[in-house]
DRENDO-1510 file (C-alpha; in Angstrom, 1 decimal, always signed):
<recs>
REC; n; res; u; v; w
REC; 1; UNK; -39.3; +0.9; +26.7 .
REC; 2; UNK; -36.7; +0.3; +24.5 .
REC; 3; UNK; -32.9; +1.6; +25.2 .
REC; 4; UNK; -31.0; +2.6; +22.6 .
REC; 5; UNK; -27.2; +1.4; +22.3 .
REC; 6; UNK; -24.6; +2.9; +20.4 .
REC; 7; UNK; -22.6; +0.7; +18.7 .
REC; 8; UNK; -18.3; +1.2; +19.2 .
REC; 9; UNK; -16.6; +0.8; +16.1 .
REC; 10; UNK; -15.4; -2.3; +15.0 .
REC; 11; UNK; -11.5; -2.6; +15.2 .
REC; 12; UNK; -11.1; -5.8; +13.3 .
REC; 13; UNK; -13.6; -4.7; +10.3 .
REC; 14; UNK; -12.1; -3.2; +7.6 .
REC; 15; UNK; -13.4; +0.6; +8.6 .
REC; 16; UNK; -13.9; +3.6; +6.1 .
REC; 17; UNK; -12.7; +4.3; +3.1 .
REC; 18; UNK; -11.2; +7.9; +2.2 .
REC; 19; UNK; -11.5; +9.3; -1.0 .
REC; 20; UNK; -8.5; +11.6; -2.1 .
REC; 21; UNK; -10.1; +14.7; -0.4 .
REC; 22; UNK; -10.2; +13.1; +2.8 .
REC; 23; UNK; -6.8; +12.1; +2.7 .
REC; 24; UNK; -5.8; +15.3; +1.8 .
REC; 25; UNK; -7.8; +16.4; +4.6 .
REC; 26; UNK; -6.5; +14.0; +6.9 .
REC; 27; UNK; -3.0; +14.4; +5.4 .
REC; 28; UNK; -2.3; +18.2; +4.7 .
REC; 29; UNK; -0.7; +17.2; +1.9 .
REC; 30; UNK; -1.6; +18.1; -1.8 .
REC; 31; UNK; -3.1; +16.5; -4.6 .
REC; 32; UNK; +0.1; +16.6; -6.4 .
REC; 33; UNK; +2.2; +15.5; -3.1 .
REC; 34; UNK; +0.2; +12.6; -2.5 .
REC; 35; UNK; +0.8; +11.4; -5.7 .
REC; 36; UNK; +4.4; +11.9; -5.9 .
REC; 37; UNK; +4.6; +9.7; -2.7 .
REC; 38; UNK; +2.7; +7.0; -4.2 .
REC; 39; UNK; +5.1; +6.8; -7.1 .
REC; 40; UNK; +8.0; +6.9; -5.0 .
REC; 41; UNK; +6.8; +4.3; -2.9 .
REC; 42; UNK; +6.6; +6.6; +0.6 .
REC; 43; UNK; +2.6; +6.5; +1.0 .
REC; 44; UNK; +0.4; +3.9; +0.5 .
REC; 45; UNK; -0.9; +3.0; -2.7 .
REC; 46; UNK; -5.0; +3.6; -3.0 .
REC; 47; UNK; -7.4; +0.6; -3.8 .
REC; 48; UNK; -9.5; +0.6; -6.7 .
REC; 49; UNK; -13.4; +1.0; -6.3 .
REC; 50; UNK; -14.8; +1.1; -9.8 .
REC; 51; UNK; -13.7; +2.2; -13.1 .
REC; 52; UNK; -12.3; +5.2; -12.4 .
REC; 53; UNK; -12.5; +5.5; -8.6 .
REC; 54; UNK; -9.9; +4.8; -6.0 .
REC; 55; UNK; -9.8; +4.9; -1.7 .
REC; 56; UNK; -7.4; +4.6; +0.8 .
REC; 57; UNK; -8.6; +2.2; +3.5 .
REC; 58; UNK; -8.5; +4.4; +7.0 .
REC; 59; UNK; -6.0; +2.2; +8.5 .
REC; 60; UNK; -3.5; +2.3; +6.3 .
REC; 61; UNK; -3.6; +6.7; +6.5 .
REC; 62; UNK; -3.9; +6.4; +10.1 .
REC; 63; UNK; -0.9; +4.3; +10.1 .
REC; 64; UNK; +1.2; +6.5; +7.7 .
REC; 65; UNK; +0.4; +9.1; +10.3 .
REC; 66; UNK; +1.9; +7.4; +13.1 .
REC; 67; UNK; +5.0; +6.6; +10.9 .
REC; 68; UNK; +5.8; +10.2; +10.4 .
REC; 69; UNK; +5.0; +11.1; +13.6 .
REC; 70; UNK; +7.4; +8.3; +15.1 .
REC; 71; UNK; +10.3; +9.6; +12.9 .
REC; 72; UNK; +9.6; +12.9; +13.6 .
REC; 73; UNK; +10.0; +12.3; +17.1 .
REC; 74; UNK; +13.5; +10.4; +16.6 .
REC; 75; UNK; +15.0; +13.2; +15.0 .
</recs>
């Protein structure tokens, strides 16, 4: 018989791609917040996917996370 394996995510790939509700999701931030970061240069700018659709590579949320959290705890 045949075993199935599940495969572990690949670190070095470039991983998922969140669309603005995941990211608000992810974030807890609004819309409108997110936004306003972007133009003030304090969260990551979103790729574009098409014409009118843009993503935020996982990564780079996950690693705007761990920036707050690392200032938060220095405070």
């Amino acid at each position: 018989s045949r075993m199935k394996t599940t495969a572990m995510p690949d670190q070095t790939g470039p991983g998922r791609i969140f669309g603005i509700a995941d990211v608000q999701r992810e974030t807890s931030l609004s819309r409108t917040t997110i936004w306003r970061r972007i133009q003030d240069g304090s969260f990551p700018r979103p790729i574009p996917l098409g014409a009118r659709r843009k993503g935020w590579p996982e990564r780079e949320i996950e690693a705007w996370k761990a920036s707050c959290i690392a200032a938060a705890s220095q405070r």
